[in-house]
N, C-alpha and C positions, 0 to 999 in steps of 0.2 A: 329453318326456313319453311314456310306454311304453303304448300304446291296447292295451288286454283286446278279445280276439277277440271277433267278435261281439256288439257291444254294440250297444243297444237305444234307444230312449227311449220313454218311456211320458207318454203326457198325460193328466192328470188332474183330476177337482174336489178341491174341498178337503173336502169333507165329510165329517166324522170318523167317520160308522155306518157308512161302506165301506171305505173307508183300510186299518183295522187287518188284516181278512180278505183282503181283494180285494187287495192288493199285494206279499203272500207267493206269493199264486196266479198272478198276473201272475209274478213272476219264476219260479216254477215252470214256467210254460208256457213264458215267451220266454228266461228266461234276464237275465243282467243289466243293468240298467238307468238312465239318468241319469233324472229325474223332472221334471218341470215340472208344477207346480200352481196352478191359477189357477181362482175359483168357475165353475162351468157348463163345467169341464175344454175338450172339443172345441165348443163352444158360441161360445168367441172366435175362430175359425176360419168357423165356419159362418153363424153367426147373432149377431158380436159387437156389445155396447151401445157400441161405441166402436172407429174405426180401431186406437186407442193398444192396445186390448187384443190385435184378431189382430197386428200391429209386435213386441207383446211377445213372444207364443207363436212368431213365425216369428224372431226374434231369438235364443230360448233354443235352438230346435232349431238353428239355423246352428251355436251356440258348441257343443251338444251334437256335430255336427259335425265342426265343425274341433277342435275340440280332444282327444274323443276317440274320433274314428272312427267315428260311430253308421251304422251301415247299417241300421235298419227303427227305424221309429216304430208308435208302437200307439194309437191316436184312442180313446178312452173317454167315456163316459155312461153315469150310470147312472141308474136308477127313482128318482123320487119326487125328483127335483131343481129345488129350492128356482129357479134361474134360469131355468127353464122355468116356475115357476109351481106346482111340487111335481105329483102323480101326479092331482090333482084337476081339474087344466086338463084331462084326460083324459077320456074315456067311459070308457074300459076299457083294460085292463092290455095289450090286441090294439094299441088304438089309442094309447096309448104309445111301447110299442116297435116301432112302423113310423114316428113320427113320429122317436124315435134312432134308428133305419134310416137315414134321410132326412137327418139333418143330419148322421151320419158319410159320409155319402156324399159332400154338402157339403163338410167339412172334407177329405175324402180328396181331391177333387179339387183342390181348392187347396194341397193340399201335394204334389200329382204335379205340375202347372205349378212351383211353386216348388223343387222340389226332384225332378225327376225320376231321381234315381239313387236315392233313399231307396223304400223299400220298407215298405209302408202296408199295417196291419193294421186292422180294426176291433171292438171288444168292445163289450158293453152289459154292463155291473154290475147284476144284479137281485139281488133278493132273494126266495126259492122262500118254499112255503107256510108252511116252517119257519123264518123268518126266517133262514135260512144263502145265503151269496153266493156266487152262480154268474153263470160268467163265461160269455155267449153271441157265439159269434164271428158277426159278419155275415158273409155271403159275400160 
């Protein structure tokens, strides 16, 4: 099988009011990508409801992998997700996304142990005052 330069993997939720916008723009920025989608995206990683789910997400990236060549992963969350509890478990849209700060850090660091040759981005999927998706890189 013939691995395309630079290829990516992007982890994501399932949640269809992001999906459509938010992963034209992912590839825009990173370039092309295999997908793994599973609800609460990096959330099975960091803070999974079950061993079986982070197994899955670290399973999909291996085959992403070996199979075709993925050198950087991209850890995503975005606003108002339903597996966190939606935007309302929140005080504020501050205290949000410092809590998806925190849990992509989380999953970042568990995919540097397990995979320390991959090269680990981190994004937050929000939604600005105009309801349009913008993509905030963590540093």
């Amino acid at each position: 099988m013939e691995h395309e330069e630079n290829i990516s993997i992007v982890l994501s939720c399932i949640d269809y009011r992001f999906w459509p916008d938010a992963l034209p723009k992912l590839e825009k920025k990173f370039g092309t990508f295999d997908l793994i989608e599973l609800a609460g995206g990096s959330k099975n990683l960091a803070s999974p409801a079950s061993e079986a789910d982070r197994r899955a997400i670290l399973e999909s990236i291996q085959a992403s992998v070996g199979l075709h060549g993925a050198k950087q992963l991209i850890l995503t969350n975005h606003t108002d997700c339903g597996a966190y509890g939606g935007s309302e478990a929140f005080n504020s849209q501050e205290d949000e996304i410092e809590f998806h700060q925190s849990e992509l850090k989380k999953a970042a660091s568990i995919i540097r142990k397990t995979f320390p040759d991959l090269e680990v981005q981190r994004v937050i999927i929000a939604l600005d005052d105009k309801n349009k998706i913008q993509l905030m890189k963590v540093p």
